[in-house]
PyMOL Python script that loads the backbone (N, CA, C, O; Angstrom):
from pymol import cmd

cmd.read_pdbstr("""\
ATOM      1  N   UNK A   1       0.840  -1.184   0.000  1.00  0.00           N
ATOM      2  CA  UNK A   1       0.000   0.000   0.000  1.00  0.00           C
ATOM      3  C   UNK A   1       0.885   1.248   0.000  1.00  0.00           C
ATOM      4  O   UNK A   1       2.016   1.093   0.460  1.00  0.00           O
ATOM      5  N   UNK A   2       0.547   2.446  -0.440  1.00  0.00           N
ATOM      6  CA  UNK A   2       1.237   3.269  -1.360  1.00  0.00           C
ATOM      7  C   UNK A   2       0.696   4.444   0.302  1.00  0.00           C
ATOM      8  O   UNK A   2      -0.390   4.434   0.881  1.00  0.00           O
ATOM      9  N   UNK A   3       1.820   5.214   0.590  1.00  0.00           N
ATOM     10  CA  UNK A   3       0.988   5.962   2.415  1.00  0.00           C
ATOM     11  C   UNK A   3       1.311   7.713   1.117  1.00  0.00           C
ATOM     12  O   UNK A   3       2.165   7.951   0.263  1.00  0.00           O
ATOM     13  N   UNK A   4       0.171   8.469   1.628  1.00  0.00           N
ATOM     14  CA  UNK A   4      -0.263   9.213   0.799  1.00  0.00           C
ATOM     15  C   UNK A   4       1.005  10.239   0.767  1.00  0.00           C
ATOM     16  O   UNK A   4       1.635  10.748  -0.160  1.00  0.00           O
ATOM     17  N   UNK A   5       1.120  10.336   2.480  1.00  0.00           N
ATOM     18  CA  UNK A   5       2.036  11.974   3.313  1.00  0.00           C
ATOM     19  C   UNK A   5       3.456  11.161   1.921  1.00  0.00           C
ATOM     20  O   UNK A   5       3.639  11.746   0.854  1.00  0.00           O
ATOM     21  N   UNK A   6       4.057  10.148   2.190  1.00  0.00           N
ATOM     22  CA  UNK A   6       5.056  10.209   2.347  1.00  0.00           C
ATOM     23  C   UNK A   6       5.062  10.064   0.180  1.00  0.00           C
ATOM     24  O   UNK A   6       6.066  10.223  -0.514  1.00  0.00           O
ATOM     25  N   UNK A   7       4.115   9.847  -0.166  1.00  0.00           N
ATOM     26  CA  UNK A   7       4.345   9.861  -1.891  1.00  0.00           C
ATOM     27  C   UNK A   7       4.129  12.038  -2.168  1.00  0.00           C
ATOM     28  O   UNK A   7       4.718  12.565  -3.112  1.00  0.00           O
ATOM     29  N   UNK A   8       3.276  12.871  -1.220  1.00  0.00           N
ATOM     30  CA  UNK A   8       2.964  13.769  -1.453  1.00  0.00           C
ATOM     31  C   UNK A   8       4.253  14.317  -0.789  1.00  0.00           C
ATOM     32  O   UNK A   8       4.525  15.369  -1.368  1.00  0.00           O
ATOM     33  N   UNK A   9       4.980  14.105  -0.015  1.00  0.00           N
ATOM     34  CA  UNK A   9       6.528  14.594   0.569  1.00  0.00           C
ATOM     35  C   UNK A   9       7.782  14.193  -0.594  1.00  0.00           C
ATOM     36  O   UNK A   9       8.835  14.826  -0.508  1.00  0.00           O
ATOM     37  N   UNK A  10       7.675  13.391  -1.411  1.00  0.00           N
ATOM     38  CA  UNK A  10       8.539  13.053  -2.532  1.00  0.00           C
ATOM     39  C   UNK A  10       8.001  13.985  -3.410  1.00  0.00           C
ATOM     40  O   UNK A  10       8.673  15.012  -3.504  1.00  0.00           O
ATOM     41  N   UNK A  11       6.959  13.932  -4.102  1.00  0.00           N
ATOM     42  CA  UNK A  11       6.530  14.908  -5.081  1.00  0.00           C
ATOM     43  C   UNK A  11       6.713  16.506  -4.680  1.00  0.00           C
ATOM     44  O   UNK A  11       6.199  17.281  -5.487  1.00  0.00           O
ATOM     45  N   UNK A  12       7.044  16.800  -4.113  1.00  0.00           N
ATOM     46  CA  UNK A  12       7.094  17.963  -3.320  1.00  0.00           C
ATOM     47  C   UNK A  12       8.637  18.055  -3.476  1.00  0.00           C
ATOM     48  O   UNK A  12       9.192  18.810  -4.273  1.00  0.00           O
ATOM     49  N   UNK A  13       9.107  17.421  -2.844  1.00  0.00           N
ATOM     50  CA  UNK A  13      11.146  17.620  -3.569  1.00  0.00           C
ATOM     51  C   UNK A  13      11.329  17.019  -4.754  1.00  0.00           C
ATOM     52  O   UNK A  13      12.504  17.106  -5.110  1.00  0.00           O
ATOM     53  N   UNK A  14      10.429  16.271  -5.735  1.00  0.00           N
ATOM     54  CA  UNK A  14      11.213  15.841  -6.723  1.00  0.00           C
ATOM     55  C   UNK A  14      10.548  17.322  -7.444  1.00  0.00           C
ATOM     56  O   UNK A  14      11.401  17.664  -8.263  1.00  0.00           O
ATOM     57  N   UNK A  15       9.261  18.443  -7.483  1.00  0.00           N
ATOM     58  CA  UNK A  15       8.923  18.828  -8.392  1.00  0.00           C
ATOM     59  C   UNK A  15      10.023  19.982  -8.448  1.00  0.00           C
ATOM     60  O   UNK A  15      10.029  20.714  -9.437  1.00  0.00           O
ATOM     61  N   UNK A  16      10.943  20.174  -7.440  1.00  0.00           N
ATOM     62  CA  UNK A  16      11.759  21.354  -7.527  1.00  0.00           C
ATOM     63  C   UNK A  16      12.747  21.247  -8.383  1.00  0.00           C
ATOM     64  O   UNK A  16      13.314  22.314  -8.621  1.00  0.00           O
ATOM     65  N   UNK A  17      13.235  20.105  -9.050  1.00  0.00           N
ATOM     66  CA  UNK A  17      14.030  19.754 -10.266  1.00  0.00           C
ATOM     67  C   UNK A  17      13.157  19.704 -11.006  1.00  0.00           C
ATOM     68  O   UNK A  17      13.729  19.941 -12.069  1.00  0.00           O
ATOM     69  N   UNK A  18      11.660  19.493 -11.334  1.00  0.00           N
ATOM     70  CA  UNK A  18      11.536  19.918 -12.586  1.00  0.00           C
ATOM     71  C   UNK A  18      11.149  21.276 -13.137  1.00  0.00           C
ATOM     72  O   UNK A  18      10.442  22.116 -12.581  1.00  0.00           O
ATOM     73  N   UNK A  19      11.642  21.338 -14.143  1.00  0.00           N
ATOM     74  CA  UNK A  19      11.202  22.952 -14.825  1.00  0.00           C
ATOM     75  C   UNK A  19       9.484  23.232 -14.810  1.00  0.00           C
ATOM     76  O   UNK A  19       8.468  22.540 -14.859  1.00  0.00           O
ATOM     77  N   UNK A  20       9.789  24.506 -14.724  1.00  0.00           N
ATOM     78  CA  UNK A  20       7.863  24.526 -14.364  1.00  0.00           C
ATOM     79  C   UNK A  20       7.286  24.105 -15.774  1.00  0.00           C
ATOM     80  O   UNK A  20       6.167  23.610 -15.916  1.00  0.00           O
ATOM     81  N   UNK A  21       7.965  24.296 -16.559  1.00  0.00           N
ATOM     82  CA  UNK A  21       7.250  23.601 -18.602  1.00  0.00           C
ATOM     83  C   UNK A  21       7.144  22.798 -18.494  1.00  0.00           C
ATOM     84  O   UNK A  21       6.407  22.324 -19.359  1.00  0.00           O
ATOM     85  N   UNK A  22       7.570  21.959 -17.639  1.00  0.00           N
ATOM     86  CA  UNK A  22       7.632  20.417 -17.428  1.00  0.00           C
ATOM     87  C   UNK A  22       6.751  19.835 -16.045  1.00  0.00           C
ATOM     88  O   UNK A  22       6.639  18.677 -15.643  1.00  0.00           O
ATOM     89  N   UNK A  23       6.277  20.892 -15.587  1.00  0.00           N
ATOM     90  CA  UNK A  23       5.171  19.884 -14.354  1.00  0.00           C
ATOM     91  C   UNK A  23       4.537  19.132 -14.758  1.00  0.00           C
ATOM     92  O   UNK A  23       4.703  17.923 -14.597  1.00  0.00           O
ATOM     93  N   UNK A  24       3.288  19.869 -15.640  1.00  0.00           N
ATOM     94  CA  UNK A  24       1.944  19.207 -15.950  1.00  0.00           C
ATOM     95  C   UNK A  24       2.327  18.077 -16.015  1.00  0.00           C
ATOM     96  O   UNK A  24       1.994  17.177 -15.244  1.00  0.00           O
ATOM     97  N   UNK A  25       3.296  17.955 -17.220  1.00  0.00           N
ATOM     98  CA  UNK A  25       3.462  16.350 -17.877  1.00  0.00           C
ATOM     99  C   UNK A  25       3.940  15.384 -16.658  1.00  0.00           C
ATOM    100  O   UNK A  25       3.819  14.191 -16.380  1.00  0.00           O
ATOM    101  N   UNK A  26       4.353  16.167 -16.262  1.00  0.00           N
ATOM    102  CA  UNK A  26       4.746  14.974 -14.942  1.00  0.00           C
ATOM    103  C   UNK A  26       3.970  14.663 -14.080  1.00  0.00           C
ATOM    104  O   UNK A  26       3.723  13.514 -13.715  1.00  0.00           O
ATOM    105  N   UNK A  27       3.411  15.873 -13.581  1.00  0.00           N
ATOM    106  CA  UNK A  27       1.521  15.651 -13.247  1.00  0.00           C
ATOM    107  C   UNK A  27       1.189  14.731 -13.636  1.00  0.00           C
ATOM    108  O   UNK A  27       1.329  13.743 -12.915  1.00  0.00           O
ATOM    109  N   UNK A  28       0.757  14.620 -14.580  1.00  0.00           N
ATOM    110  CA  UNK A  28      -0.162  13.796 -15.586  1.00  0.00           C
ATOM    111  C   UNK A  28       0.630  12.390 -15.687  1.00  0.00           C
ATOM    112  O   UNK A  28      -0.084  11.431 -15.978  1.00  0.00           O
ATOM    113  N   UNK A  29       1.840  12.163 -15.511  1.00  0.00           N
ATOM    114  CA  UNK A  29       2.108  10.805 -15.572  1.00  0.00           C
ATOM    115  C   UNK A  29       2.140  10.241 -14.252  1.00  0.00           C
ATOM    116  O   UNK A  29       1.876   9.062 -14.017  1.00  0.00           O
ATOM    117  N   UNK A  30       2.572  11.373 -13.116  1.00  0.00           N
ATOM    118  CA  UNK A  30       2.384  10.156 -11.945  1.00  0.00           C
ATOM    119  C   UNK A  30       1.000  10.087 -11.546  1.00  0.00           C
ATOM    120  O   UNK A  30       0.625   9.126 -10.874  1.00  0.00           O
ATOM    121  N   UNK A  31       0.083  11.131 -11.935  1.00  0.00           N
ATOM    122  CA  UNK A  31      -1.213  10.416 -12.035  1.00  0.00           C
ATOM    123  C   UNK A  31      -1.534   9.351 -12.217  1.00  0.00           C
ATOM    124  O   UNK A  31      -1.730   8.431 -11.423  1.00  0.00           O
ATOM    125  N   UNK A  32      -1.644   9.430 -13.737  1.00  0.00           N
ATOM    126  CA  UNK A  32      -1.836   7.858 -14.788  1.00  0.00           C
ATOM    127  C   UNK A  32      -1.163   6.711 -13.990  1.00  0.00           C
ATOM    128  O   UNK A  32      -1.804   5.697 -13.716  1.00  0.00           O
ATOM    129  N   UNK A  33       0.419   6.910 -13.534  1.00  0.00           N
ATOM    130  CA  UNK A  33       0.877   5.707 -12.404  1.00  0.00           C
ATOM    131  C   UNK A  33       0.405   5.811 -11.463  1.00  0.00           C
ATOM    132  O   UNK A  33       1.169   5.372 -10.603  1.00  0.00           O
ATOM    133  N   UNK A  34      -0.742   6.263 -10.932  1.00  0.00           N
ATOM    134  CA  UNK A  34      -0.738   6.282  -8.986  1.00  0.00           C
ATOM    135  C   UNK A  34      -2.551   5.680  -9.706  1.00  0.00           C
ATOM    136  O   UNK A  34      -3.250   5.142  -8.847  1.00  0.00           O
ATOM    137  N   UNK A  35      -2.879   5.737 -10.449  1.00  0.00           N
ATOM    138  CA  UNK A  35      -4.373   4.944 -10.796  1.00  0.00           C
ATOM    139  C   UNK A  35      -4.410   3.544 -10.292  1.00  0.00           C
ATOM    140  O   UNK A  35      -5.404   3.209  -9.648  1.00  0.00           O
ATOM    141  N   UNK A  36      -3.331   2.571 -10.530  1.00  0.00           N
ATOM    142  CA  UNK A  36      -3.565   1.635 -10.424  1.00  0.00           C
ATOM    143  C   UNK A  36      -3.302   1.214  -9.183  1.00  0.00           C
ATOM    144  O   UNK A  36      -3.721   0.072  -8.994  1.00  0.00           O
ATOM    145  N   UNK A  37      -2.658   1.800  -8.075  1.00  0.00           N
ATOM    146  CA  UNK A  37      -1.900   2.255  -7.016  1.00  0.00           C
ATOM    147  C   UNK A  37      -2.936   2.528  -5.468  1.00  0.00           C
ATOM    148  O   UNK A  37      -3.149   2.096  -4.335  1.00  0.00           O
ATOM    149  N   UNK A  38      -3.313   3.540  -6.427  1.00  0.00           N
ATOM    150  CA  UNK A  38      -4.322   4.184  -5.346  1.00  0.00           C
ATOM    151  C   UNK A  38      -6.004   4.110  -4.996  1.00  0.00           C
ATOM    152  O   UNK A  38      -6.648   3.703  -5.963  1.00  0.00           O
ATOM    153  N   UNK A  39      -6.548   4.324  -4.190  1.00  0.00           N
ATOM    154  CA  UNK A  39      -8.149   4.519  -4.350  1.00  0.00           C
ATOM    155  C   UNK A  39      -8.496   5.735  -5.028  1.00  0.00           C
ATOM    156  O   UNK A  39      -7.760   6.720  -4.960  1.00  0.00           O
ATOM    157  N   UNK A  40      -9.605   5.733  -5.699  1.00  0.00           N
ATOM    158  CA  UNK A  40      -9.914   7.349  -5.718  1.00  0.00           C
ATOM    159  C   UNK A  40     -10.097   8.194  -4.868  1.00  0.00           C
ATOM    160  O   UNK A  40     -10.134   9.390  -5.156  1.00  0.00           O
ATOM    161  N   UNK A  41     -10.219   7.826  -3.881  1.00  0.00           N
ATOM    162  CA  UNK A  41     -10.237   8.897  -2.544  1.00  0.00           C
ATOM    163  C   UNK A  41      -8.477   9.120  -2.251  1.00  0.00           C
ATOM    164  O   UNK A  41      -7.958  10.216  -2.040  1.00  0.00           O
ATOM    165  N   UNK A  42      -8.052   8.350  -2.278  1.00  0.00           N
ATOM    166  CA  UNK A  42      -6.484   8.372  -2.538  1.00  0.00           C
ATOM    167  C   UNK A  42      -6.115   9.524  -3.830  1.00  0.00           C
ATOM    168  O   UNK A  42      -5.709  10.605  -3.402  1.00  0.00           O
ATOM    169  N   UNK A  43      -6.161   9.468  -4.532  1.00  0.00           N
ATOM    170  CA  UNK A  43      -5.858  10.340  -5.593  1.00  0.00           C
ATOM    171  C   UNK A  43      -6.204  11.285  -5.211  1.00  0.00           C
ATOM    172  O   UNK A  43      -5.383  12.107  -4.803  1.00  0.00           O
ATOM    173  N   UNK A  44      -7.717  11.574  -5.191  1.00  0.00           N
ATOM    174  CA  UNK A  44      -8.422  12.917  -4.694  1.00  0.00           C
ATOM    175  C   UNK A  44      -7.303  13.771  -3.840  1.00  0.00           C
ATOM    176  O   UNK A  44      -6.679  14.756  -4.238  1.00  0.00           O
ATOM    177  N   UNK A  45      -7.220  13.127  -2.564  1.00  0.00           N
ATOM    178  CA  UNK A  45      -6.264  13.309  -1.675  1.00  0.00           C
ATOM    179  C   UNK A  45      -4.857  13.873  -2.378  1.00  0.00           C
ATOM    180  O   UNK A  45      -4.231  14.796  -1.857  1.00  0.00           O
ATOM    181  N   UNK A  46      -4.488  13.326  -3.425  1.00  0.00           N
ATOM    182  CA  UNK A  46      -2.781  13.735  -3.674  1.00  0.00           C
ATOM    183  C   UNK A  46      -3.272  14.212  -4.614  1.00  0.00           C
ATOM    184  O   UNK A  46      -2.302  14.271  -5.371  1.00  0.00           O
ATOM    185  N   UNK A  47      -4.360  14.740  -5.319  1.00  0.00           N
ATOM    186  CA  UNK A  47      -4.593  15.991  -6.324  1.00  0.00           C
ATOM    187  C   UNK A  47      -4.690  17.487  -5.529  1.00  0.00           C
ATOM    188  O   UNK A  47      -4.512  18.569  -6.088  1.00  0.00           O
ATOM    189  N   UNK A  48      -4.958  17.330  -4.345  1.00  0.00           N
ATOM    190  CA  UNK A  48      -4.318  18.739  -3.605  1.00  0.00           C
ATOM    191  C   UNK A  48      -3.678  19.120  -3.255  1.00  0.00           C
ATOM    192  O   UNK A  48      -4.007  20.014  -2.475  1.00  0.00           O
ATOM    193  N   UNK A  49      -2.391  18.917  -3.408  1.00  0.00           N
ATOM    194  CA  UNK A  49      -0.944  19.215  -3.265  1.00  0.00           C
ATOM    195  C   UNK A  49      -0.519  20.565  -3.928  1.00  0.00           C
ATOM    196  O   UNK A  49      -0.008  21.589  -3.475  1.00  0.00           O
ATOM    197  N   UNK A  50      -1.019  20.087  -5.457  1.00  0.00           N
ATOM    198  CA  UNK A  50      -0.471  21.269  -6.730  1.00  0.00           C
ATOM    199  C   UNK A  50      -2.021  21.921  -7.545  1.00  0.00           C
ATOM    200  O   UNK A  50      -3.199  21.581  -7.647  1.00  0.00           O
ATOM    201  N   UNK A  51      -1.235  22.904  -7.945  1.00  0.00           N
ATOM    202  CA  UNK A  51      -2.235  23.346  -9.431  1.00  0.00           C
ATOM    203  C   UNK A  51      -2.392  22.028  -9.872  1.00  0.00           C
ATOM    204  O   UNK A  51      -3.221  21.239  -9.418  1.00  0.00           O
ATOM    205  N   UNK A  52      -1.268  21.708 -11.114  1.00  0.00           N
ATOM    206  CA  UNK A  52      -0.258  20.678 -11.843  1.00  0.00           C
ATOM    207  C   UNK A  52      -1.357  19.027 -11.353  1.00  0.00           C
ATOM    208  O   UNK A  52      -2.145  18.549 -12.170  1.00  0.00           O
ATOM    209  N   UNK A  53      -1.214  18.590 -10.339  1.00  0.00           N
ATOM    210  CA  UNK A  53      -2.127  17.584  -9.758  1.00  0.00           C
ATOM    211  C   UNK A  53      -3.381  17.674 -10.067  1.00  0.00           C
ATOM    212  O   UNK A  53      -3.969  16.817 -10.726  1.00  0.00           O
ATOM    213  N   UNK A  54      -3.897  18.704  -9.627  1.00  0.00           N
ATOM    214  CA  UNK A  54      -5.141  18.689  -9.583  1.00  0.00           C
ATOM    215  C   UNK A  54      -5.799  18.501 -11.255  1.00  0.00           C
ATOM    216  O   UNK A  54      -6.706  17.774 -11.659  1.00  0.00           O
ATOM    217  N   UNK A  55      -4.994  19.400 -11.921  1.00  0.00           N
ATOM    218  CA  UNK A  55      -5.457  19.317 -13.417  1.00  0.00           C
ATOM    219  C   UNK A  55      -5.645  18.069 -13.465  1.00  0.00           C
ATOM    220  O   UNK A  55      -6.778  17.588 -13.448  1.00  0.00           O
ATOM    221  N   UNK A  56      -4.217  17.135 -13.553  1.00  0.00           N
ATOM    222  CA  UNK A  56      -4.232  15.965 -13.938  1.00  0.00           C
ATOM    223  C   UNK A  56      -5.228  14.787 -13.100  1.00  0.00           C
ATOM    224  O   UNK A  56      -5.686  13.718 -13.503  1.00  0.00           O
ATOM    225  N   UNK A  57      -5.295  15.191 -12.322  1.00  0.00           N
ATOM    226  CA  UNK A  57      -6.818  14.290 -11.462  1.00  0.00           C
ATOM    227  C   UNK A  57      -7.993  14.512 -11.972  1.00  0.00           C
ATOM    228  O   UNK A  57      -8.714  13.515 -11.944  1.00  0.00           O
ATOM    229  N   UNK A  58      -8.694  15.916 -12.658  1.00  0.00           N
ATOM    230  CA  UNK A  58      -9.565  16.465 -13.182  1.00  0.00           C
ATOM    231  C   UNK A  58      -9.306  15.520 -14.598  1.00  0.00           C
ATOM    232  O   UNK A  58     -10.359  15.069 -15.051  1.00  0.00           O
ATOM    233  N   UNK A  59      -8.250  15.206 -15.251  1.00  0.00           N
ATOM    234  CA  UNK A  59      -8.458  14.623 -16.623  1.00  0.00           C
ATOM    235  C   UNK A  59      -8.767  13.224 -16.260  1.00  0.00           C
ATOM    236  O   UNK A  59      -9.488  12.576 -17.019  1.00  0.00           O
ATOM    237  N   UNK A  60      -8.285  12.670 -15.146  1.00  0.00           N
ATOM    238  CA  UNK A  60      -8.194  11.301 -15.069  1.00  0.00           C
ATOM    239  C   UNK A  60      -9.930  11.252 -14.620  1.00  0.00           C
ATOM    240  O   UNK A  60     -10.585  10.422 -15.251  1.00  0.00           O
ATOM    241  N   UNK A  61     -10.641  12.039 -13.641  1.00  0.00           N
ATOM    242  CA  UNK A  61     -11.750  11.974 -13.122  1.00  0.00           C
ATOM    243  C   UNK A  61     -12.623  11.491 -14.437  1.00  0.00           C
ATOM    244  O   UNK A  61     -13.220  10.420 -14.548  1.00  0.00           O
ATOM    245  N   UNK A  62     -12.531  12.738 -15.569  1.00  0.00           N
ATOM    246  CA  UNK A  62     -13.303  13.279 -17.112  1.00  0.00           C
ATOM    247  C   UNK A  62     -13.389  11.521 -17.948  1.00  0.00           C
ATOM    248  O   UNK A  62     -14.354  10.924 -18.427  1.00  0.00           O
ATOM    249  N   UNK A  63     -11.957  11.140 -17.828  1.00  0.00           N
ATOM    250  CA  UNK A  63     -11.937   9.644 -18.430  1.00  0.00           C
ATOM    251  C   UNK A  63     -12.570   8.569 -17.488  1.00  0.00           C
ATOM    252  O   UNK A  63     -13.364   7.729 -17.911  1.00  0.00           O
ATOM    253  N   UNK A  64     -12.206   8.639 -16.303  1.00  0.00           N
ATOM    254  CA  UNK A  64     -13.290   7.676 -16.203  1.00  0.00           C
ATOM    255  C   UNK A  64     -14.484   7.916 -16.235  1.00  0.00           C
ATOM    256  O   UNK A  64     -15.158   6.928 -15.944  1.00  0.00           O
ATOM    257  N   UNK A  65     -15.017   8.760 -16.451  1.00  0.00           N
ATOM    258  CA  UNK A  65     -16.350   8.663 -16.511  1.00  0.00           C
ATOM    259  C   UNK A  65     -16.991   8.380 -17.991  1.00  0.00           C
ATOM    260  O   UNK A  65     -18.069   7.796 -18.101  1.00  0.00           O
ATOM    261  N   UNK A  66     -16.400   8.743 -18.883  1.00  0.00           N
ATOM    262  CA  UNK A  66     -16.508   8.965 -19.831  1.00  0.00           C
ATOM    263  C   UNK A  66     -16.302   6.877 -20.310  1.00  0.00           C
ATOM    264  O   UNK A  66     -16.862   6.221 -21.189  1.00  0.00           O
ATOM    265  N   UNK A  67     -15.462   6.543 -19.448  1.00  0.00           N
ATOM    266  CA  UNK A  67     -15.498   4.726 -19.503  1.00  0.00           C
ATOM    267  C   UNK A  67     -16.523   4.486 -19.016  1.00  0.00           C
ATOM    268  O   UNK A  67     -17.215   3.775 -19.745  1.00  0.00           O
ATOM    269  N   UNK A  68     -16.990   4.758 -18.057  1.00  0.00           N
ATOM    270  CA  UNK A  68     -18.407   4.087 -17.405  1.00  0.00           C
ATOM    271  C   UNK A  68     -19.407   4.485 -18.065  1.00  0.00           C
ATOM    272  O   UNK A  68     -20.366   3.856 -17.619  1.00  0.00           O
ATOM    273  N   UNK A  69     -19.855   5.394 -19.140  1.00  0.00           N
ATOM    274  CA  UNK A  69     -20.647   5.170 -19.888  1.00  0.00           C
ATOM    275  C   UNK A  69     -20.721   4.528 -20.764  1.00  0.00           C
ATOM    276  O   UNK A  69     -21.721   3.981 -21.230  1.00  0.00           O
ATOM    277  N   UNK A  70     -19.296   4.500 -21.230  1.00  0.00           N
ATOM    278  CA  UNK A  70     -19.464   3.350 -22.386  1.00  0.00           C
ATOM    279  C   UNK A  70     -19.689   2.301 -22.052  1.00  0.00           C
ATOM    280  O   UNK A  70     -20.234   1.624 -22.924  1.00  0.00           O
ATOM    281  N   UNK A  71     -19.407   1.542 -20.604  1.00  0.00           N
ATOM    282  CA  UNK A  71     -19.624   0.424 -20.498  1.00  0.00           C
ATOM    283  C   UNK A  71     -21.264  -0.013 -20.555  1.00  0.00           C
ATOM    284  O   UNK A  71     -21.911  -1.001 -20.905  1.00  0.00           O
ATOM    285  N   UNK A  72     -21.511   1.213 -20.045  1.00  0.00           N
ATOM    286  CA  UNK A  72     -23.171   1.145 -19.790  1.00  0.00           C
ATOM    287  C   UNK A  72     -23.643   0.953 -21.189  1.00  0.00           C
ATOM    288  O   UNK A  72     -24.846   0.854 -21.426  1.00  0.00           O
TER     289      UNK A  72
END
""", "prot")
cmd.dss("prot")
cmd.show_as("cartoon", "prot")
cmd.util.cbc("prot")
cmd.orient("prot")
C-alpha cells in the first residue's frame, strides 16, 4: 500500500528539479501511475498538493467517466 504523506513529501522535492514547462506532464504521468496504485479517494487526496495535480486528477476523473458510460 502506497501511504499518501510520504508519496505527497517526494513529489514535493522531486517537483523542484523539474522545470515549471515540465510539471503538468509529470503531473499527468504520476497520475496515470498512482491509478492503479491508489483509491480514488487516494488520488483525490494527492490531487491537492499542486495546481499541476489537480489538473491531472480532473483529466483522469473526465476519463473515467466517460469509460463508465461506455460500459453502460
Amino acid at each position: 500500500m502506497v501511504d499518501i504523506e510520504a508519496l505527497t513529501e517526494t513529489y514535493q522535492i522531486l517537483k523542484q528539479y523539474i522545470p515549471a514547462k515540465d510539471r503538468q506532464e509529470a503531473a499527468d504521468n504520476l497520475m496515470s501511475a498512482m491509478t492503479d496504485m491508489l483509491s480514488d479517494q487516494d488520488l483525490k487526496e494527492l490531487s491537492g498538493v499542486d495546481s499541476a495535480l489537480t489538473r491531472a486528477f480532473k483529466e483522469y476523473a473526465s476519463i473515467d467517466e466517460e469509460t463508465e458510460y461506455e460500459d453502460e
